[in-house]
N, C-alpha and C positions, 0 to 999 in steps of 0.2 A: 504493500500500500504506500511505504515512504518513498519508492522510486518511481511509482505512478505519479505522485504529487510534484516530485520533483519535476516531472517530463511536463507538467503543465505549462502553459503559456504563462508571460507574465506580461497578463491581462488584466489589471481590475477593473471589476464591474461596483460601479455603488448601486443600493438597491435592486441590486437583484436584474439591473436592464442586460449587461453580455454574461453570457456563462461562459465559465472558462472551459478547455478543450485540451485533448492530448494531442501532442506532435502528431502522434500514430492518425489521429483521426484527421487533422488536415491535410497529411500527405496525402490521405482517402480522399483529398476533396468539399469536407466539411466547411463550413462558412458560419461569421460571426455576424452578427447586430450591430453594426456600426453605420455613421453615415451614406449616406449614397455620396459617390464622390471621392472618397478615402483610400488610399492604397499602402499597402504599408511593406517592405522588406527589409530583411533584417540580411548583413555583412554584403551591403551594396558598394562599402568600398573593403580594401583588402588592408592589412596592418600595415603594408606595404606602402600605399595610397595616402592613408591616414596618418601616418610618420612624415611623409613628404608633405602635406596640406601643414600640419603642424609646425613645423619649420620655418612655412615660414609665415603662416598667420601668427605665431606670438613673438614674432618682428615687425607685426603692422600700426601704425598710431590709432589705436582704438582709442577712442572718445564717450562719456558715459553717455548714455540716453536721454534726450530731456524731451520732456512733454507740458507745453508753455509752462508755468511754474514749478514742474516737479521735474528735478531730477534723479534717471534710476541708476542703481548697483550695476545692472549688464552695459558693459562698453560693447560698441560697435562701431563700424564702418562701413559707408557702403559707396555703394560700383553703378554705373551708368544712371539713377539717379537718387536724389535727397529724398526727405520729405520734412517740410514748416508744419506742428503740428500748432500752432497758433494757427496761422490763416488756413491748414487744411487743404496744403498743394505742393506737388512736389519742386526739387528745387536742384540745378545741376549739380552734378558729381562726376568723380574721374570714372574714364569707360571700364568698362569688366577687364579684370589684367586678365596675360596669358597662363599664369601660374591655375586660373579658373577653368581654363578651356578644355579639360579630359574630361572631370566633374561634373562640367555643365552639359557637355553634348553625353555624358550617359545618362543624366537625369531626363534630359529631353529624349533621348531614346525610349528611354521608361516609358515616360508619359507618352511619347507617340507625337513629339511638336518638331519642327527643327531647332535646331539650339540656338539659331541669334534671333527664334522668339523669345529668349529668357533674356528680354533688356533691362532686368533690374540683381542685383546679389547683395547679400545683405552677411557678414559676419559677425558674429555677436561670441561676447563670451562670458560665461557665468561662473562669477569667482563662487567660493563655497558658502551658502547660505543665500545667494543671487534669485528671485521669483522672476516671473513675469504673470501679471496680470490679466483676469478677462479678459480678451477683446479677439474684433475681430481682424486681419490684415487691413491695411490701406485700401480703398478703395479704388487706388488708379490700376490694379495688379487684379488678375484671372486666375490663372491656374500657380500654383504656390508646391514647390518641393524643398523638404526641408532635410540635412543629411546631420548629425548628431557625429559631436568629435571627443576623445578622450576620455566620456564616459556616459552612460546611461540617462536619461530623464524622464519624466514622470509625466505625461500630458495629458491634462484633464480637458475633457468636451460639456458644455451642453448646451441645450438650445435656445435659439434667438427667434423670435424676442424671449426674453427671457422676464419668468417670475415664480416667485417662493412656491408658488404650486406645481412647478415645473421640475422641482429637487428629484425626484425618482426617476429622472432621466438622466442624470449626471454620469458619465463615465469617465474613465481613464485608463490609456495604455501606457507601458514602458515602452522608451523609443530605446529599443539597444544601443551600443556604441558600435558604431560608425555604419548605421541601419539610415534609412529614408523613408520619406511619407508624402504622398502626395495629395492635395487638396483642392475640391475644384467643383461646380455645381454645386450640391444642394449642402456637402463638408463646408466648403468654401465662404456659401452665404448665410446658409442657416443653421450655423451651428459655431460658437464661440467656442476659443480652448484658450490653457492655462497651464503655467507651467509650474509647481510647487519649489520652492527653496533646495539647487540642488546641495548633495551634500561633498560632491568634489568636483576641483576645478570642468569644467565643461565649453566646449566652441560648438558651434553650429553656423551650417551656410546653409543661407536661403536664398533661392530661386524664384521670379516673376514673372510670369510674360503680361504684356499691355494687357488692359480690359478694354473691350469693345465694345464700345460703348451701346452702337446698333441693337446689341442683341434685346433678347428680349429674356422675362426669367422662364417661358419654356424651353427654350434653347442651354438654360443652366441646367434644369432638370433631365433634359433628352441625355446633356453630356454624362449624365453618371447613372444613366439607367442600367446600367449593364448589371447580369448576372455575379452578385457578390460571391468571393471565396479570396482566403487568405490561406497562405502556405511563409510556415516562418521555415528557419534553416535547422536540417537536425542536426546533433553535437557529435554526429555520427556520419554526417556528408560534407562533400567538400564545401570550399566556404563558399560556391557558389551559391547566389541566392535564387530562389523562384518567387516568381511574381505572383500579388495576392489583392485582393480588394475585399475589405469590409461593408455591408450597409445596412442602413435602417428608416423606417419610412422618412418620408421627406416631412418638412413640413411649408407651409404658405407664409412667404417672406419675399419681400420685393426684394429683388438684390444690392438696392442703395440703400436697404436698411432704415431709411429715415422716414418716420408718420409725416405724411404732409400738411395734418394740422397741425402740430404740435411743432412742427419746424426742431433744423439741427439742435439748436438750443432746450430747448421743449423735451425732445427726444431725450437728450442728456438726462437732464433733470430727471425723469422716470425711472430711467435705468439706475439711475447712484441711488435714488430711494428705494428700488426693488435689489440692490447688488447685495446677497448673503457674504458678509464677509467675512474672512477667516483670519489667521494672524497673520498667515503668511502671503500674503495679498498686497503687494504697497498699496497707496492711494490711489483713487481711482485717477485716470489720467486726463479726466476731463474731456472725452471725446470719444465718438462709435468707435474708432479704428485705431490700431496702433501699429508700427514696421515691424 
C-alpha cells in the first residue's frame, strides 16, 4: 500500500474536485478534472538544459516586481515587451535573446504555434519564502507556457469570476522541476492561479504569444475542447516526456474579464472584497491581471 501511495501523482485536489491517480493508470490513458485548456509535462527540459538556462539566468539584472504601489519578493525580467501596471499597457523591452531560442521553439512545438509567435518571455525568480498572488496573466498575451527551474512549485487554480461560494472548486498541482504547462482558452480566461510561498530558491520562464484581439470567447472555448488526458513521466522511463492535457467544464467569462457596468475600477473593488485571503498571499495588487 506504501508504494502505491508513493506512485501517486503529486496532485492536490482541495475539496474533493481532482482525484489523485496512479502513474500505472495514466500510462493506461486515464485523465484528470482540470481546466479545458491546460497541459501539463513533467522533464520537458533535461538536467542538461536546465544547468545551461541557469547559468546564465542568475547572471541576469532581475528587478523586483512592482504593481503601482506594491512592490513584490519575485525579481524578474522581461524580453520583447514590458508591462505599466498603473496605466495597464504594455511598454518596450529588449527583444527575446538567443540564449531563449531552443526553449522557446520546443515550447511552441508543444503547443502547436510557431515560435516567433511567442513575442513576449518573462523570467522571474522566487527566493525562499517568494508567493505570487491570485491573478490572472496580462491581458495583451493568449496562449501562456510556463517551464519551472531549480525546483518544484505548488500552483493553485480556481475560478473567475471568483466568490466565497466558489471554494470547492479550488485546486492545485505541483509543477515539477524543470516540467511545463500550458495555458490557453477556457485555463487561460477563466480560471485564476497562484503560487504559495516556495520553500527553495526557484526560476521560471514564461512564454506569450499576442492576443487577438478579433477573436471572439467561442473561439477560446473551441481552442481547448479537445479530449483531456495527462500522462506524467514514470521514475522508470526515460526522461523523455509524453504529452498530456487536463480538463474540467468550462465556465461563462468574457475573456476581458471586466463587468461593463461596474467598469475596470468597479470590477477591482468586488474582487479585493470577495478575495479569501491567506497569509501567504501578498496584497492584492490592485488590478484583474498581473505578468
Amino acid at each position: 500500500m506504501a508504494v502505491r501511495r508513493r506512485q501517486s501523482l503529486r496532485v492536490t485536489a482541495v475539496c474533493g474536485m481532482v482525484r489523485n491517480m496512479q502513474q500505472s493508470d495514466l500510462f493506461a490513458g486515464a485523465s484528470l478534472r482540470l481546466p479545458a485548456g491546460m497541459s501539463y509535462r513533467e522533464a520537458f527540459l533535461s538536467e542538461r538544459d536546465e544547468a545551461g538556462l541557469l547559468s546564465i539566468i542568475q547572471s541576469l539584472p532581475l528587478t523586483e516586481a512592482k504593481y503601482r504601489q506594491y512592490t513584490a519578493r519575485r525579481r524578474t525580467i522581461s524580453y520583447g515587451a514590458g508591462y505599466d501596471f498603473t496605466h495597464q499597457k504594455t511598454t518596450p523591452a529588449p527583444p527575446l535573446p538567443a540564449f531563449l531560442d531552443d526553449v522557446r521553439g520546443r515550447a511552441a512545438a508543444w503547443a502547436g504555434i510557431e515560435a516567433e509567435h511567442f513575442v513576449h518571455a518573462l523570467i522571474a525568480e522566487y527566493q525562499p519564502g517568494t508567493p505570487l498572488g491570485w491573478h490572472r496573466d496580462v491581458p495583451d498575451y493568449e496562449v501562456i507556457v510556463g517551464i519551472s527551474l531549480a525546483s518544484a512549485a505548488r500552483m493553485r487554480f480556481r475560478p473567475y469570476p471568483w466568490t466565497p461560494e466558489r471554494r470547492k472548486e479550488i485546486f492545485a498541482i505541483e509543477l515539477a522541476r524543470r516540467s511545463a504547462y500550458i495555458l490557453r482558452g477556457a485555463a487561460r480566461w477563466q480560471w485564476q492561479h497562484s503560487v504559495p510561498p516556495v520553500k527553495v530558491l526557484r526560476y521560471s520562464i514564461t512564454f506569450r504569444t499576442a492576443r487577438q484581439r478579433e477573436h471572439s470567447r467561442a473561439d477560446d472555448v473551441a481552442s481547448s475542447s479537445a479530449t483531456p488526458e495527462i500522462v506524467m513521466e514514470s521514475r522508470k522511463q526515460p526522461a523523455t516526456p509524453a504529452k498530456g492535457d487536463r480538463t474540467s467544464p468550462s465556465h461563462g467569462d468574457d475573456p476581458g474579464g471586466i463587468d461593463r457596468k461596474l467598469g475596470p475600477r468597479g470590477q477591482r473593488e468586488k474582487e479585493e472584497k470577495a478575495e479569501p485571503r491567506t497569509p501567504e498571499d501578498p496584497p492584492p495588487n490592485n488590478g484583474l491581471f498581473e505578468g
